[in-house]
C-alpha positions as a Markdown table, in Angstrom:
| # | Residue | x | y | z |
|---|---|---|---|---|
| 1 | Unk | -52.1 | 3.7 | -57.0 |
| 2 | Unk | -50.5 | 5.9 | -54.2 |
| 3 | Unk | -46.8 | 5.5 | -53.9 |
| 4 | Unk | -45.6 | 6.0 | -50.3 |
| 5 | Unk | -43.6 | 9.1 | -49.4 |
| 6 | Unk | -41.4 | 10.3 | -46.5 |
| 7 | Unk | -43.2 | 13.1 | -44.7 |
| 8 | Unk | -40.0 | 14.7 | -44.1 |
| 9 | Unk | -38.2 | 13.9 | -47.5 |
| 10 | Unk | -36.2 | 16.4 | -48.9 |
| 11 | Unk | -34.3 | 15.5 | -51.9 |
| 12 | Unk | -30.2 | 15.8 | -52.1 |
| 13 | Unk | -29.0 | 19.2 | -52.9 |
| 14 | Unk | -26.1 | 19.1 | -55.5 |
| 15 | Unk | -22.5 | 20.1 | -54.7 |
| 16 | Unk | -22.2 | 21.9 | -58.0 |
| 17 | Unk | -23.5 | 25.4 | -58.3 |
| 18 | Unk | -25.1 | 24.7 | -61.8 |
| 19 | Unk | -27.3 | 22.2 | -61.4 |
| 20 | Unk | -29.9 | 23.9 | -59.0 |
| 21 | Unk | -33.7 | 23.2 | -60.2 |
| 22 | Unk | -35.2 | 26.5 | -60.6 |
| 23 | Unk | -38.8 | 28.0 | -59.8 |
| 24 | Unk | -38.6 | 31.0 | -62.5 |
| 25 | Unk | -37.6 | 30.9 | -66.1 |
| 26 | Unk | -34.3 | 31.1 | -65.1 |
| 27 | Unk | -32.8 | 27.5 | -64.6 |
| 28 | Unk | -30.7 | 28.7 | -61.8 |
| 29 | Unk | -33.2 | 30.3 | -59.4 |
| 30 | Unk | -32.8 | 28.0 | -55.6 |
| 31 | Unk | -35.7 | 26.1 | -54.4 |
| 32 | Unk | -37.0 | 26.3 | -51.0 |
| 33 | Unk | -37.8 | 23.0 | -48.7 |
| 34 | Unk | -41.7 | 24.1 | -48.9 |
| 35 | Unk | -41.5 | 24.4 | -52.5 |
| 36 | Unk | -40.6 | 21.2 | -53.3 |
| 37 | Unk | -42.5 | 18.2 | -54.6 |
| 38 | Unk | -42.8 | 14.9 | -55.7 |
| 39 | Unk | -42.9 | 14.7 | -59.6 |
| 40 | Unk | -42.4 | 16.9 | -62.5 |
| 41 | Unk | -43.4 | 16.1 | -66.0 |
| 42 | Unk | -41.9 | 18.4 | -68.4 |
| 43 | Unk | -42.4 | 18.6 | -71.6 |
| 44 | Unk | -40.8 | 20.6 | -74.5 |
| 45 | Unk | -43.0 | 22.7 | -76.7 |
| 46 | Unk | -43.1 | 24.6 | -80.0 |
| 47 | Unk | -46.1 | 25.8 | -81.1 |
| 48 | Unk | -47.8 | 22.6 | -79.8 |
| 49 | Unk | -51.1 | 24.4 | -79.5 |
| 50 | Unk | -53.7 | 21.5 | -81.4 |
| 51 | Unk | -52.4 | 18.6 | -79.0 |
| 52 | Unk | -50.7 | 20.8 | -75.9 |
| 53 | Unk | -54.4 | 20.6 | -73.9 |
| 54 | Unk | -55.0 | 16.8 | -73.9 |
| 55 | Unk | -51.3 | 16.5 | -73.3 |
| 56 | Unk | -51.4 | 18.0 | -69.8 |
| 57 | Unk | -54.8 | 16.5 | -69.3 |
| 58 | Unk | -53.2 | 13.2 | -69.2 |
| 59 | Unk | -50.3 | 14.7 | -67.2 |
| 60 | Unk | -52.3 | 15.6 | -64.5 |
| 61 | Unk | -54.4 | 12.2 | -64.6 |
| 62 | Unk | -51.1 | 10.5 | -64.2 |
| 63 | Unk | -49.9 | 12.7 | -60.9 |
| 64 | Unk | -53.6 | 11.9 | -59.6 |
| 65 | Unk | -53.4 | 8.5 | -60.2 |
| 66 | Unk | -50.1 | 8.5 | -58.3 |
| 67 | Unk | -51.5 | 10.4 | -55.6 |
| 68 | Unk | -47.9 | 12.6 | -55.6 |
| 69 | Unk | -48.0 | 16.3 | -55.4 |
| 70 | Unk | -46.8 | 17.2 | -58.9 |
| 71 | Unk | -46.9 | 19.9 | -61.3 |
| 72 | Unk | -46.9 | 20.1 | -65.5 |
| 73 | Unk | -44.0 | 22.0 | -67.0 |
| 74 | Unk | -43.8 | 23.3 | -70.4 |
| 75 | Unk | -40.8 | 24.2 | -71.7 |
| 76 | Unk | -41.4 | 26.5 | -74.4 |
| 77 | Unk | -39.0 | 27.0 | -77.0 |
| 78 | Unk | -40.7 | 30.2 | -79.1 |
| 79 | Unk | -44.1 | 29.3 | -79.4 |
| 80 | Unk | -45.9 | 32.0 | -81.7 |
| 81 | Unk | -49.3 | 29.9 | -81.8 |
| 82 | Unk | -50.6 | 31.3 | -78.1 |
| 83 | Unk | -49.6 | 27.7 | -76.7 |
| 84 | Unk | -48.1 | 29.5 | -73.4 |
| 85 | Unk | -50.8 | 31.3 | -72.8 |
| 86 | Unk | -52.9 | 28.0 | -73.2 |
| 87 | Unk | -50.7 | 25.9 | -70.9 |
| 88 | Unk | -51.1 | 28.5 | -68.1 |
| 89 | Unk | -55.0 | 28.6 | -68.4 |
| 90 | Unk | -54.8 | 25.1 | -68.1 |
| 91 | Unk | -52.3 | 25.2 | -64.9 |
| 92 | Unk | -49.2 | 24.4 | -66.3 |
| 93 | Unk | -45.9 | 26.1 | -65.4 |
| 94 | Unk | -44.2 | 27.8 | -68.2 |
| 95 | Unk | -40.8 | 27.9 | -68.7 |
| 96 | Unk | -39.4 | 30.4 | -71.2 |
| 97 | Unk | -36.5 | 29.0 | -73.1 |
| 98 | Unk | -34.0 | 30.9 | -75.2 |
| 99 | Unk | -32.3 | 28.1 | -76.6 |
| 100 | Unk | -34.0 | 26.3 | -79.7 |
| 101 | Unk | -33.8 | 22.8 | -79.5 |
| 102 | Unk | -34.9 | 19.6 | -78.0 |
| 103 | Unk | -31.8 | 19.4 | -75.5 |
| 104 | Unk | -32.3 | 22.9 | -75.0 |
| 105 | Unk | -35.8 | 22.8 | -73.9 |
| 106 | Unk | -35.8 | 19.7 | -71.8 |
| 107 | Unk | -32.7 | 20.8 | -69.7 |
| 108 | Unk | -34.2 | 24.5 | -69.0 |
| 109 | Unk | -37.6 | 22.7 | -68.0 |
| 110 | Unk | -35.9 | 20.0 | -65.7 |
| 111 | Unk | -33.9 | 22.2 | -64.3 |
| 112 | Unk | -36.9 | 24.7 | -63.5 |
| 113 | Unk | -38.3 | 21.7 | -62.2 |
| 114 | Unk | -39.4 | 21.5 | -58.4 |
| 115 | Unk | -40.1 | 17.6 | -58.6 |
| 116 | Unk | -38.3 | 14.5 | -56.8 |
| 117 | Unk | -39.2 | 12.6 | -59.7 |
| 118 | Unk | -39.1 | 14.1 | -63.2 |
| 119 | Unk | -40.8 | 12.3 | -66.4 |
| 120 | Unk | -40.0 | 13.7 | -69.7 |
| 121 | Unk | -42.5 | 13.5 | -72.6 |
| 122 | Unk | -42.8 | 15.2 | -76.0 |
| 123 | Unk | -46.2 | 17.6 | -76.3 |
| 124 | Unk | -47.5 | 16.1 | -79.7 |
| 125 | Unk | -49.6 | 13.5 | -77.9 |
| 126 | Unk | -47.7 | 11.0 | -79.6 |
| 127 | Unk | -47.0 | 9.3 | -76.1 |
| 128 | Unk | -49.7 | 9.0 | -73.7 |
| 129 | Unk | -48.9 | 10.7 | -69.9 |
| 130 | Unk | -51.1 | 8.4 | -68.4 |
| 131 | Unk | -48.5 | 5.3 | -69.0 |
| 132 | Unk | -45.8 | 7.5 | -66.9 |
| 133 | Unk | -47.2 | 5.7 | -63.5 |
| 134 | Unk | -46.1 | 2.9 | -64.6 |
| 135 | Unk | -42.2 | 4.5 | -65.0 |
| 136 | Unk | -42.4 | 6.4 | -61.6 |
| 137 | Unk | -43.5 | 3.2 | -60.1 |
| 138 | Unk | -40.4 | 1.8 | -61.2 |
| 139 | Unk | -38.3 | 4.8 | -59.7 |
| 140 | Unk | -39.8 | 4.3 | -56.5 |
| 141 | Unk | -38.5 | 0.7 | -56.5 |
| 142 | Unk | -34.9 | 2.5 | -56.4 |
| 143 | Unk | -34.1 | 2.3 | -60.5 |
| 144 | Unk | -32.3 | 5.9 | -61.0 |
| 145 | Unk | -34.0 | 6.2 | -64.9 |
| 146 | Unk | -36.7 | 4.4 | -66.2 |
| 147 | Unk | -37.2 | 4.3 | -70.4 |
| 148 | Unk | -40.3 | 4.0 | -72.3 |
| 149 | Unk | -39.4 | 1.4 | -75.1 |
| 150 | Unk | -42.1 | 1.4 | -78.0 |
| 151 | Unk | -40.6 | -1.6 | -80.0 |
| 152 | Unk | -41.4 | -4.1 | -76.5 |
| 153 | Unk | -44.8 | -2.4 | -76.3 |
| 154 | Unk | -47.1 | -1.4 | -78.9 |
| 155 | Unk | -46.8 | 1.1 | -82.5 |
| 156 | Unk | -50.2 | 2.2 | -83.7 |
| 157 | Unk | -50.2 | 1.5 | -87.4 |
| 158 | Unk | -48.6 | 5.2 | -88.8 |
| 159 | Unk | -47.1 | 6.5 | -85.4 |
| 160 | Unk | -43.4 | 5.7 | -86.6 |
| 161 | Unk | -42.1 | 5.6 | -90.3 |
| 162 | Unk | -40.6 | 2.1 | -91.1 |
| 163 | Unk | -37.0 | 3.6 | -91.4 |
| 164 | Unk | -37.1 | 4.3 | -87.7 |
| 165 | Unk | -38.7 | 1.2 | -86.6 |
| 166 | Unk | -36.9 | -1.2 | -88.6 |
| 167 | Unk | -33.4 | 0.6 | -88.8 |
| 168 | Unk | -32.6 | 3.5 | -86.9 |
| 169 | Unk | -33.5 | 2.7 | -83.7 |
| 170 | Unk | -32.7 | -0.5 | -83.9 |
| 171 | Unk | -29.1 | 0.0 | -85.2 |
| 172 | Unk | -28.8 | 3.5 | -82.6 |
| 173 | Unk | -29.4 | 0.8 | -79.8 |
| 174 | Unk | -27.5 | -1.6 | -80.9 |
| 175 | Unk | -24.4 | 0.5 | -80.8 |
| 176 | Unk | -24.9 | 1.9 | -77.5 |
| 177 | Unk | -25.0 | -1.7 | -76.3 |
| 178 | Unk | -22.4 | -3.0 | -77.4 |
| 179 | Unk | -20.3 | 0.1 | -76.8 |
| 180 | Unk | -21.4 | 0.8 | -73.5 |
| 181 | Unk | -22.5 | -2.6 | -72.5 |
| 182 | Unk | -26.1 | -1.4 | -71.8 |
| 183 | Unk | -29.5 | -3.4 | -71.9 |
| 184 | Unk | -31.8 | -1.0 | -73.5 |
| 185 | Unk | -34.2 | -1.8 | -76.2 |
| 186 | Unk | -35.4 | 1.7 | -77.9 |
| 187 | Unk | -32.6 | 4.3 | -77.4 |
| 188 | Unk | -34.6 | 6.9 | -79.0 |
| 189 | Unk | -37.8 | 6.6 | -76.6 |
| 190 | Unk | -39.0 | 10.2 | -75.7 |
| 191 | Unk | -40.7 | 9.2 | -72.5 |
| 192 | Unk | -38.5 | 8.8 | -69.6 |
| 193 | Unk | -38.4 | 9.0 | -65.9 |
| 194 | Unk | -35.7 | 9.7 | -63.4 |
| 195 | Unk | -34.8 | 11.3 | -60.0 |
| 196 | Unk | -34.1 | 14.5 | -60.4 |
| 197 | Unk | -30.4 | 13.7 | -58.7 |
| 198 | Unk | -29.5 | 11.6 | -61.7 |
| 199 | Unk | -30.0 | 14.5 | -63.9 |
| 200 | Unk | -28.0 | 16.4 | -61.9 |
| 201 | Unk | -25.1 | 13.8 | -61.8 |
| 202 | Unk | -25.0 | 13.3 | -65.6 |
| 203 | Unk | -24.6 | 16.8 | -66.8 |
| 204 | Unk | -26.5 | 16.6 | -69.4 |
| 205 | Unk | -25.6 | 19.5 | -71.8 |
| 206 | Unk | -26.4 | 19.0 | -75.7 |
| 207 | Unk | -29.1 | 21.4 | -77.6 |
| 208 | Unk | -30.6 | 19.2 | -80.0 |
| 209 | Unk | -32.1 | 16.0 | -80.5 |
| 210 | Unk | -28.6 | 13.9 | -79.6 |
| 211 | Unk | -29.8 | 14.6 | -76.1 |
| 212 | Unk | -31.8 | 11.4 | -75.7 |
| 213 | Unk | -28.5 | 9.8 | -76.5 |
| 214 | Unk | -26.5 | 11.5 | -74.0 |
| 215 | Unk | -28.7 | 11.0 | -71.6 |
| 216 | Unk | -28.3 | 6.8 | -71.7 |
| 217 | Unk | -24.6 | 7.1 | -72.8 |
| 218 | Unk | -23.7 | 9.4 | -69.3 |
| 219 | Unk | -26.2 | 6.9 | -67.8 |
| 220 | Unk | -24.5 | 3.5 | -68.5 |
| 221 | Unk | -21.0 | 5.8 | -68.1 |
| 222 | Unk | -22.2 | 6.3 | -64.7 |
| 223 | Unk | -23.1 | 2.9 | -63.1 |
| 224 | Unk | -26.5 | 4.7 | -62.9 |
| 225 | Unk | -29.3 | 2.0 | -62.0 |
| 226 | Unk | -32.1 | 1.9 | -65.0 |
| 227 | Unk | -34.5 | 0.4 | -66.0 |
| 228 | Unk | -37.4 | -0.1 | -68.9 |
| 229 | Unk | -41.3 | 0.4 | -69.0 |
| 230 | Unk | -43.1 | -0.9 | -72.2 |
| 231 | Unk | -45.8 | 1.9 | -73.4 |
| 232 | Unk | -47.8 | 3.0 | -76.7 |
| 233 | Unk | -46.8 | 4.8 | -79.6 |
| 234 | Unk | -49.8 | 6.6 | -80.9 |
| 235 | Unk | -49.8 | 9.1 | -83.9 |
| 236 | Unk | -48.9 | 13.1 | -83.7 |
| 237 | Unk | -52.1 | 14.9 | -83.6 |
| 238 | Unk | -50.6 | 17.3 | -84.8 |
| 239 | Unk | -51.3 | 18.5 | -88.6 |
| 240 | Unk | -48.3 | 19.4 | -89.4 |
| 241 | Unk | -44.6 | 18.1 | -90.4 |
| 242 | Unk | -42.8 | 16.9 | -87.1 |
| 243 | Unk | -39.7 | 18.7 | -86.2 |
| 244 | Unk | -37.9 | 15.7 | -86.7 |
| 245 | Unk | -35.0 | 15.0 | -89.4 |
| 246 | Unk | -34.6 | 11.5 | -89.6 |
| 247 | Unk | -30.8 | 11.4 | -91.6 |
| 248 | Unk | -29.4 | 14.5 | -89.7 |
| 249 | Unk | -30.7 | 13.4 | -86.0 |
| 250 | Unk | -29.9 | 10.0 | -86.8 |
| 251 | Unk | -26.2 | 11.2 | -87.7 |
| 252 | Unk | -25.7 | 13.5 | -84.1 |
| 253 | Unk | -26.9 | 10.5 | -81.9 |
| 254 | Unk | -24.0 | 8.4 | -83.9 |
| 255 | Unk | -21.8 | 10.9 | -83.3 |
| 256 | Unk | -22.4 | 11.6 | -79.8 |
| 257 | Unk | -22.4 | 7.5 | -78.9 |
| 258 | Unk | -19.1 | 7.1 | -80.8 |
| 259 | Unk | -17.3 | 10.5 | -79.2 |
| 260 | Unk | -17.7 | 8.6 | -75.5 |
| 261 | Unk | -16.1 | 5.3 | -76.4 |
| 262 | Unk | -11.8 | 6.2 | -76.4 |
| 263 | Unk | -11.9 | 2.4 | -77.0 |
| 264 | Unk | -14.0 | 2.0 | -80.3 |
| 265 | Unk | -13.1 | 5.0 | -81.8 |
| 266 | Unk | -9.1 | 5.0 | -80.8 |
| 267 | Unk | -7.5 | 2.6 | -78.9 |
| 268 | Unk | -9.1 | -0.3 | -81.2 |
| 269 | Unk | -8.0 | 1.2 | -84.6 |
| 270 | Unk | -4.7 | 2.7 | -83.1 |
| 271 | Unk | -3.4 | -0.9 | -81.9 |
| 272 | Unk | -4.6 | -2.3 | -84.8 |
| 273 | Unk | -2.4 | 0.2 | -87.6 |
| 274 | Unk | 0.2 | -0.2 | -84.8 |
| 275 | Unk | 0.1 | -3.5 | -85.3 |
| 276 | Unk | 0.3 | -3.7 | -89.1 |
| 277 | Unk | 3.5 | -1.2 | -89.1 |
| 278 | Unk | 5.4 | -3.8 | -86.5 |
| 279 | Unk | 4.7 | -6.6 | -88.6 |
| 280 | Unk | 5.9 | -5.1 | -91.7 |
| 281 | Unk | 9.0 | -3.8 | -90.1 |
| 282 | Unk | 9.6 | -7.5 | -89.0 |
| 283 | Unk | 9.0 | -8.7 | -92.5 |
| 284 | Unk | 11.6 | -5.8 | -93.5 |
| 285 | Unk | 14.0 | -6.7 | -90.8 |
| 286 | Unk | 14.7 | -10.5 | -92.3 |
| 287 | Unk | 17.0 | -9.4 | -95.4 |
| 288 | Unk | 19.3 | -6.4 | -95.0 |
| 289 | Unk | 18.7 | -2.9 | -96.5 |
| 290 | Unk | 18.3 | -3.2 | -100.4 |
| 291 | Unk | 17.5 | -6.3 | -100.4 |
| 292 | Unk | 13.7 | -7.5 | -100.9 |
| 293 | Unk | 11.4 | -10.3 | -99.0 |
| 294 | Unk | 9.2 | -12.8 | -100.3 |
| 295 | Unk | 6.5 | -14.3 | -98.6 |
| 296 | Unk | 4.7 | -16.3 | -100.8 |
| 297 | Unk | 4.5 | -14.3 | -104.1 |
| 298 | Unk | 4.4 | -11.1 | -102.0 |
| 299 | Unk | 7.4 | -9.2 | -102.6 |
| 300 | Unk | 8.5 | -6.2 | -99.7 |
| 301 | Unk | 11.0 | -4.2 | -101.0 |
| 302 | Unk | 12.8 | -1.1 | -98.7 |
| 303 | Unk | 9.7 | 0.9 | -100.1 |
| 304 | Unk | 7.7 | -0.7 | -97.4 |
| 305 | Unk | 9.3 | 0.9 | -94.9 |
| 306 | Unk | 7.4 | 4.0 | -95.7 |
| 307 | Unk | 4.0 | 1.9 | -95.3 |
| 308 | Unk | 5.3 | 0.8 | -92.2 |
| 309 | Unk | 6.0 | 3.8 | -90.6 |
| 310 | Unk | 3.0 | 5.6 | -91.9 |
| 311 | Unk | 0.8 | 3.1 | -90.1 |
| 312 | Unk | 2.7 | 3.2 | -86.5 |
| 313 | Unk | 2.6 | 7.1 | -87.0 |
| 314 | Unk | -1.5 | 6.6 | -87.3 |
| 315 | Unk | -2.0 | 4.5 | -84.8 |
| 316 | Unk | 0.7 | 5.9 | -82.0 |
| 317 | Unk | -1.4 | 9.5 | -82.8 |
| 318 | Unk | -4.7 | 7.4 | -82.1 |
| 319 | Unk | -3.6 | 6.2 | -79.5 |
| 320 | Unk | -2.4 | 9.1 | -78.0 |
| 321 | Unk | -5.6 | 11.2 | -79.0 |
| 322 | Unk | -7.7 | 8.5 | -77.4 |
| 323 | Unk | -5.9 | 8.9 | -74.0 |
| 324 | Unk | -6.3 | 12.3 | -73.9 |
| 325 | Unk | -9.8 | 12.2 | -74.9 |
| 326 | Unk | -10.6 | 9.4 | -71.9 |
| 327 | Unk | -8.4 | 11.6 | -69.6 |
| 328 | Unk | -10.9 | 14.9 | -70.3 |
| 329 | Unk | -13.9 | 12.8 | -69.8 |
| 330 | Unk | -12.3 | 12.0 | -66.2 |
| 331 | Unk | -11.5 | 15.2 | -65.7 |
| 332 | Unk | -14.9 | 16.9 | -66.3 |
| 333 | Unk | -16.7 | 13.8 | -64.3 |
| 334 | Unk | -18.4 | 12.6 | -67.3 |
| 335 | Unk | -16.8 | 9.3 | -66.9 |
| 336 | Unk | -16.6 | 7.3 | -63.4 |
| 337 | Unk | -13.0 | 6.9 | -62.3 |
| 338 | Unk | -11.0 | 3.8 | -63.3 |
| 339 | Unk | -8.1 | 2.2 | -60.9 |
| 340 | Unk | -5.9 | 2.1 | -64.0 |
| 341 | Unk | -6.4 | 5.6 | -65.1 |
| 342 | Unk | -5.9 | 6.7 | -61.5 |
| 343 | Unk | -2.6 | 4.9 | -61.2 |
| 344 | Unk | -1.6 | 6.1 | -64.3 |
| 345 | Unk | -1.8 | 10.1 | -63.2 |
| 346 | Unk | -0.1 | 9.3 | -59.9 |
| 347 | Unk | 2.7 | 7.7 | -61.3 |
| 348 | Unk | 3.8 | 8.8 | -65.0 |
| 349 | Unk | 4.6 | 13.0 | -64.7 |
| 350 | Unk | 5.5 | 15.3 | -67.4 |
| 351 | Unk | 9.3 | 14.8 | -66.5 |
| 352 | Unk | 9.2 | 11.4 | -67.6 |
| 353 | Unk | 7.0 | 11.8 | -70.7 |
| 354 | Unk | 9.5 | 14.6 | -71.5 |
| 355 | Unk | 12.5 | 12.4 | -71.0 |
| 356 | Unk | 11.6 | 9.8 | -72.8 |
| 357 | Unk | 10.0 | 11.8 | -76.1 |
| 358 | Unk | 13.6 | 14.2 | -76.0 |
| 359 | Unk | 15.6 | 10.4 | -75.9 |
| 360 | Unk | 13.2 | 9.2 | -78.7 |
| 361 | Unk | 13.9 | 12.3 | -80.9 |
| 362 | Unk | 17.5 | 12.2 | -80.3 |
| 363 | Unk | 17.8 | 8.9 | -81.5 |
| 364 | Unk | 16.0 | 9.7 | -84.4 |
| 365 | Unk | 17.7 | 13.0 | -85.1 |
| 366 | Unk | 21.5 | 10.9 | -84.5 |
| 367 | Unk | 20.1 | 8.7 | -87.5 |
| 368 | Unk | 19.5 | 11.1 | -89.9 |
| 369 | Unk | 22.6 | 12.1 | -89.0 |
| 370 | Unk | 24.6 | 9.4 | -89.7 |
| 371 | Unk | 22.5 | 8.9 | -93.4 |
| 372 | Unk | 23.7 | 12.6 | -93.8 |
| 373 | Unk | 27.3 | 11.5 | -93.1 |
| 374 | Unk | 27.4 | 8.8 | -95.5 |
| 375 | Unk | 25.8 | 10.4 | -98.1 |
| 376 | Unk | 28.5 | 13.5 | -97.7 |
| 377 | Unk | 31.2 | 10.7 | -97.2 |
| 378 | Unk | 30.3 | 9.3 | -100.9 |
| 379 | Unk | 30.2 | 13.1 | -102.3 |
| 380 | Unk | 26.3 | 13.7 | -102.3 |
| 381 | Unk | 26.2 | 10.6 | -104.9 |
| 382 | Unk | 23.3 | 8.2 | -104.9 |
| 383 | Unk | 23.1 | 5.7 | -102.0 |
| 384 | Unk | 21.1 | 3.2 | -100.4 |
| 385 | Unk | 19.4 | 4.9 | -97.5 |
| 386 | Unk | 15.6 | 4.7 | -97.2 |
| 387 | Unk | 15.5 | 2.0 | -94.5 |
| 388 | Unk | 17.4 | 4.3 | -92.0 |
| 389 | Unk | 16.3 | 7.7 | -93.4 |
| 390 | Unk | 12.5 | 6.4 | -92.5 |
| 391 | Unk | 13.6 | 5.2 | -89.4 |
| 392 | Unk | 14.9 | 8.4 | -88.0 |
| 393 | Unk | 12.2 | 10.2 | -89.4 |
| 394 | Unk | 9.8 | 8.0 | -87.6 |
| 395 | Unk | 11.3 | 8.3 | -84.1 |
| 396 | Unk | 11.6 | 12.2 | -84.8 |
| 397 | Unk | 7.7 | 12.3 | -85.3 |
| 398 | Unk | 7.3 | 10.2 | -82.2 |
| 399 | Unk | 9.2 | 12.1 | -79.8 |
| 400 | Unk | 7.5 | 15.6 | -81.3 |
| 401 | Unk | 4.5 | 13.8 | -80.6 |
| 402 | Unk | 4.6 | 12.7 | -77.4 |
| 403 | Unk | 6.3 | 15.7 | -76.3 |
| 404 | Unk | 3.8 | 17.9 | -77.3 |
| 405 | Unk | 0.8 | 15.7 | -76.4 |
| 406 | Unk | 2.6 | 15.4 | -72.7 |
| 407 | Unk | 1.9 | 19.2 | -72.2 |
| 408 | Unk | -1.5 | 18.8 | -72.7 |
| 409 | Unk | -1.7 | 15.2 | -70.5 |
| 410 | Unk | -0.5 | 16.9 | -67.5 |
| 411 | Unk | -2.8 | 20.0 | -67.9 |
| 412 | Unk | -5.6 | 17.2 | -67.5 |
| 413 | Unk | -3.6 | 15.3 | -65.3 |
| 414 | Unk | -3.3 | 18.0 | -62.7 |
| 415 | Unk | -7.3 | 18.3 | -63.3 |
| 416 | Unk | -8.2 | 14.5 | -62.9 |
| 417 | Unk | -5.7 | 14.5 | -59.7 |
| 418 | Unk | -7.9 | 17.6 | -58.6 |
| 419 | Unk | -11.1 | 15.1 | -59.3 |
| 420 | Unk | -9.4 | 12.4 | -56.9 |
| 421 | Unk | -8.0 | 14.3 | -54.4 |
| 422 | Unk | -12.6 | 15.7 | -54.1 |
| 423 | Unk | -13.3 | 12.3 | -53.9 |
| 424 | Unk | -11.2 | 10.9 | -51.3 |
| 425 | Unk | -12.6 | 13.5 | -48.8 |
């Protein structure tokens, strides 16, 4: 199949400096108009020499088949087995990377990459190039990213260990789902395709396997348009271990998915302590200070108090933590902009956040206050005090707080305002 292209297409530039393709080993070399092409398929390599050859071989069936001008990139990540030298006999561009890792390698290579269209691939002939038409196909339709899923196409009996199959991936893409209310099917697919604009617009930055995860997290972030191919697993040729570490890879994709959802991680469990330290205070508030409440059998005695306000104090810092954390992804364009968020920088200033943390703190600091002037009224003897004394201990930890996290909020604030101010021109 020949896909149809514009005689005088040129793909977008970026506006950012960093993200120009390159034509060198450097990743930030500028490509000419007569140097460009149509497709890229780049794949990382270390010491890949048994399987690299019928690798590329499939490559360049697939940009033949397509009838695109493409090239083969190999992104090599310290081969000491010759297989650079064996790429370039076989016509391959090789790109030098001195950054181990998966990420690593895959974001030197696409950025090296001269293509329109870029399909990513691992060099252990696990996945066969010659399925990619069908994924460029689909970008030529307009999708943004296209994803190989093995568990809707076919696993050759020994290509993936049941662990993966049956619960990794399934529970990895599950997550990202739900979290970022995606549709994809095998999150940890290593055959993808996308213009080479969308890699530029998601910033792609981690070293190591997590990548593939960031790449579908910034993806769904980003309202980008995507889209899923089903294709073949087929067994390493290689004789050797993979570089794979199922536990430990398993654990950074987590990790990554979880650090982009402010909701999941903070907001949810924030409100939720929040929650639990009102309701005890309410519970507290029926019977007067020394005096406990029954509900049921349950007995809440002025000890509770300290419960109480140990689960607001959680929850407000969750809270808090999680705003800030949305508020940098805004900043640094990793997250599209949100009408709420926007409103919220315009109108609420550091003067106000200051105001009202000092007016918190001195209502807590005038409470201790006044348990300090009763107790010294009564001659330092014993009294009855906990219910205020944690009172005024919380609202001093609030106000500290929220003055402190306030400074930081409008050093982002004055970023994010920077990020609208780009937008609306």
């Amino acid at each position: 199949m020949i896909l149809p292209v514009p005689a005088d297409h040129v793909p977008d530039r970026p506006d950012h400096n960093d993200a120009n393709p390159a034509i060198s080993d450097s990743p930030d070399h500028e490509l000419s108009a007569r140097e460009l092409i149509e497709i890229s398929i780049v794949m990382p390599c270390l010491n890949e020499w048994q399987t690299l050859a019928a690798c590329i071989g499939k490559a360049r069936t697939a940009i033949e088949t397509l009838g695109l001008s493409g090239e083969v990139v190999i992104a090599d990540n310290g081969s000491t087995d010759g297989s650079q030298d064996l790429a370039r006999s076989l016509g391959a561009r090789v790109v030098d990377v001195p950054v181990r890792g998966y990420g690593a390698a895959l974001i030197w290579g696409i950025r090296s990459a001269r293509g329109r269209y870029v399909v990513m691939g691992d060099a252990d002939d696990s996945y066969d190039f010659r399925e990619a038409v069908g994924l460029v196909e689909r970008l030529a339709q307009g999708f943004d990213l296209v994803v190989g899923t093995r568990l809707k196409g076919r696993i050759m009996p020994g290509a993936m260990p049941w662990k993966n199959r049956y619960l990794g991936t399934p529970v990895l893409t599950a997550i990202v789902n739900t979290v970022y209310r995606s549709q994809f099917s095998d999150v940890n697919c290593g055959m993808r395709a996308f213009k080479k604009t969308a890699f530029e617009a998601m910033h792609l930055e981690s070293n190591g396997m997590e990548f593939a995860s960031e790449m579908l997290v910034k993806a769904a972030i980003l309202g980008l348009k995507t889209s899923e191919v089903p294709i073949t697993l087929h067994v390493d040729g290689r004789d050797r271990a993979p570089h794979l570490r199922p536990w430990a890879d398993g654990w950074r994709h987590l990790k990554y998915i979880l650090l982009f959802a402010p909701k999941l991680l903070y907001w949810l469990p924030g409100s939720v302590l929040m929650a639990i330290g009102l309701v005890l205070n309410a519970i507290l508030a029926i019977a007067p200070s020394g005096e406990s409440v029954y509900l049921g059998t349950l007995r809440f005695g002025d000890h509770w108090v300290v419960v109480a306000a140990l689960t607001f104090l959680l929850g407000y810092e969750l809270i808090l933590t999680g705003l800030l954390a949305h508020l940098y992804t805004l900043t640094h364009r990793l997250q599209r902009q949100t009408p709420r968020m926007s409103w919220l920088v315009r109108v609420v200033k550091l003067e106000t956040i200051a105001i009202v943390a000092l007016l918190t703190l001195g209502a807590g600091l005038g409470i201790e206050l006044s348990v300090l002037r009763v107790w010294f009224d009564g001659n330092f003897g014993p009294m009855n005090a906990i219910r205020p004394a944690v009172t005024g201990m919380t609202l001093i930890l609030i106000g500290t707080q929220t003055l402190f996290s306030g400074l930081f909020y409008a050093v982002l604030s004055d970023g994010y305002q920077k990020v609208l101010s780009d937008t609306e021109k």
